[in-house]
N, C-alpha and C positions, 0 to 999 in steps of 0.2 A: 352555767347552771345545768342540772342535771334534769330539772321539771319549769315550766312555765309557772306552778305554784309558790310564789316565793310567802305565804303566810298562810298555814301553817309551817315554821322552819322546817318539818322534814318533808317537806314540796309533796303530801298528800292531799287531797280532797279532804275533808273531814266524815264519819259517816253519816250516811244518809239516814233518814225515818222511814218507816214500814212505810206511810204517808208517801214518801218518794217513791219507793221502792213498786208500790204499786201502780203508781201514774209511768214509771217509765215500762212497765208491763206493757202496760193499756196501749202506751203510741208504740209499742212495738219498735220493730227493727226495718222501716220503710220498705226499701226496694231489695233487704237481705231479708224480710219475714217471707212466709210459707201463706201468708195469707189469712184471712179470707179478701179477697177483692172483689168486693161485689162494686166500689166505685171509686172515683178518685179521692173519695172520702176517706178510706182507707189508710190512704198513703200518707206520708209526713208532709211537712206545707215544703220540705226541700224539694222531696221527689214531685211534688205540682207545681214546683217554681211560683211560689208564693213571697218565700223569706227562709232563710237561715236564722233568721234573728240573732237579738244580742247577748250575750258577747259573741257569741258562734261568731258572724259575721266578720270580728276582727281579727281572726286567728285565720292562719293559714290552714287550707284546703289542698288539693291534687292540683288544680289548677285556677289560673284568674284571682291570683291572691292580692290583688292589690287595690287600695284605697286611696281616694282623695280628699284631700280634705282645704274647704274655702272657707273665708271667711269675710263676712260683710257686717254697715253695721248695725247691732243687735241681735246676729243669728248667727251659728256656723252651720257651715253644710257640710254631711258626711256623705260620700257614694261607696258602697261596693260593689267592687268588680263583678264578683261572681250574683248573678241573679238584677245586676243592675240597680240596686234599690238606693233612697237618698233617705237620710234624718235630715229636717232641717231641726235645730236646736238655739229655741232663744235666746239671748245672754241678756235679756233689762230685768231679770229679777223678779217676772211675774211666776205666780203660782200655777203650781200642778193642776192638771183637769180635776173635777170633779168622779171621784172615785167609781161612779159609775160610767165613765168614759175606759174603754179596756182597749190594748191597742194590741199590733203582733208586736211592734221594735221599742213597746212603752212610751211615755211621754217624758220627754227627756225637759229639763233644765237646767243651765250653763252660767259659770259665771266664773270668773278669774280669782285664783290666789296665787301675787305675784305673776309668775311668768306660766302659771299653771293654767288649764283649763279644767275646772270641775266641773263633767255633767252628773245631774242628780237623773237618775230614772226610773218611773215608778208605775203604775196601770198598768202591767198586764194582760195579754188577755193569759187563759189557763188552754187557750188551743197551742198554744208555743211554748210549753214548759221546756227551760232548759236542765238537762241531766235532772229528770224529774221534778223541777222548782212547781210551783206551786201560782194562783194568781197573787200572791204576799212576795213574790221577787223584787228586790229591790237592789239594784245597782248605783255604786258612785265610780265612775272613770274619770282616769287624770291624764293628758296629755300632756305631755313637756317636751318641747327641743333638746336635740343633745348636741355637743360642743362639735360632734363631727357633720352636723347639718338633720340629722336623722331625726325621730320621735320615738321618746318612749311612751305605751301604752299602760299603763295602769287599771286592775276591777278589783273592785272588790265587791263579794257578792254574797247576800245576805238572804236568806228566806229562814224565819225557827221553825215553819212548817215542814223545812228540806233537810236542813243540815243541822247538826248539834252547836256549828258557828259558825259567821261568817268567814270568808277566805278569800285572797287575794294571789291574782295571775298578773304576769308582767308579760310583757313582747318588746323588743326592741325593732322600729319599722327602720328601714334605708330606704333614703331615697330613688326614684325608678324614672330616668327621664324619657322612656318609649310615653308614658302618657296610661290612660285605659285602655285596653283590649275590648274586645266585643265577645258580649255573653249572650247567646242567642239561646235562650232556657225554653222558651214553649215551642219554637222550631226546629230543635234537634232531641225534644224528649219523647225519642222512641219507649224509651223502657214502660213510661206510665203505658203508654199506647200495650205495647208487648204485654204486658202484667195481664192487662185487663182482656185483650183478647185471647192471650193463655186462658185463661179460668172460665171463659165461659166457652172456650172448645171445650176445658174439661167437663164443666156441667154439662154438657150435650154430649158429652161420649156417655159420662154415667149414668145421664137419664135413658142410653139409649143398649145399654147393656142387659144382657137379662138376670133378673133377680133372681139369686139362690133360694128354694121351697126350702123351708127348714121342718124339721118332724116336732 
């Protein structure tokens, strides 16, 4: 395949609403925006080691791209690598939180067709919009084995507030017998640090410059 998009067939995103278009303004462009930094509020929950959130989370990154996934019973547990984070996800069939429950990674629901895993995921919060989604994001993923030991990944992803339709990304996982790696995200994030003591030398150079008299 030429795009991880496999619906819409010509492997495009669908377009986005003005509605999107403006929340992806708003979170900016983390640790490649110009700023303002006045705190780590600023920056994306990636660049505070917070969440990548999902789907983010299951698609491959730079580095630490890999995922576990267990299962016990009534729940499965997902890790990923990078950022360290776990979904556990029920499978008895109980109901979604009450809508005013907003999460970063959603409130997932699990339940099996055949040999399938379907998680339902739904709550939101709107501090983690993915590619501008909306707090109305609503994700179904499928997990399935494949015949050479692997997993394929399944989303399909839904907001009418984001997109003109729902659309669906695939990934094919291999299996990785090293195990997890160590993501050590709040112990090695200089940049946040850097970002922020850049910007207020530069407030203190400009506060400390002299002001042009104008006529």
């Amino acid at each position: 395949r030429t795009s991880l998009v496999i619906d819409p067939p010509d492997g495009r995103v669908p377009p986005i609403s003005p509605a999107g278009v403006q929340r992806q303004r708003a979170a900016g462009l983390g640790a490649l925006d110009n700023g303002p930094f006045d705190g780590p509020e600023n920056m994306g929950l990636y660049q505070r080691c917070i969440t990548r959130g999902i789907p983010n989370a299951m698609f491959p990154a730079v580095y630490n791209a890999n995922t576990r996934i267990v299962q016990g019973p009534g729940f499965v547990a997902i890790t990923y690598e990078m950022i360290h984070e776990t979904r556990v996800i029920p499978t008895t069939g109980q109901a979604h939180l009450n809508s005013h429950f907003r999460q970063y990674l959603g409130d997932s629901r699990g339940h099996w067709e055949g040999d399938t895993l379907v998680v339902d995921v739904t709550n939101f919060t709107p501090k983690d919009d993915y590619r501008g989604s909306g707090a109305g994001l609503h994700l179904v993923e499928r997990y399935k084995r494949t015949a050479d030991g692997g997993l394929r990944y399944e989303v399909t992803v839904e907001d009418p507030d984001t997109w003109a339709r729902p659309w669906t990304a695939a990934l094919e996982l291999r299996p990785q017998p090293a195990g997890m790696f160590e993501y050590a995200c709040h112990e090695g994030n200089y940049a946040m640090k850097n970002m922020l003591a850049a910007s207020r030398a530069a407030e203190a150079r400009g506060a400390a410059e002299p002001k042009l008299m104008r006529a």
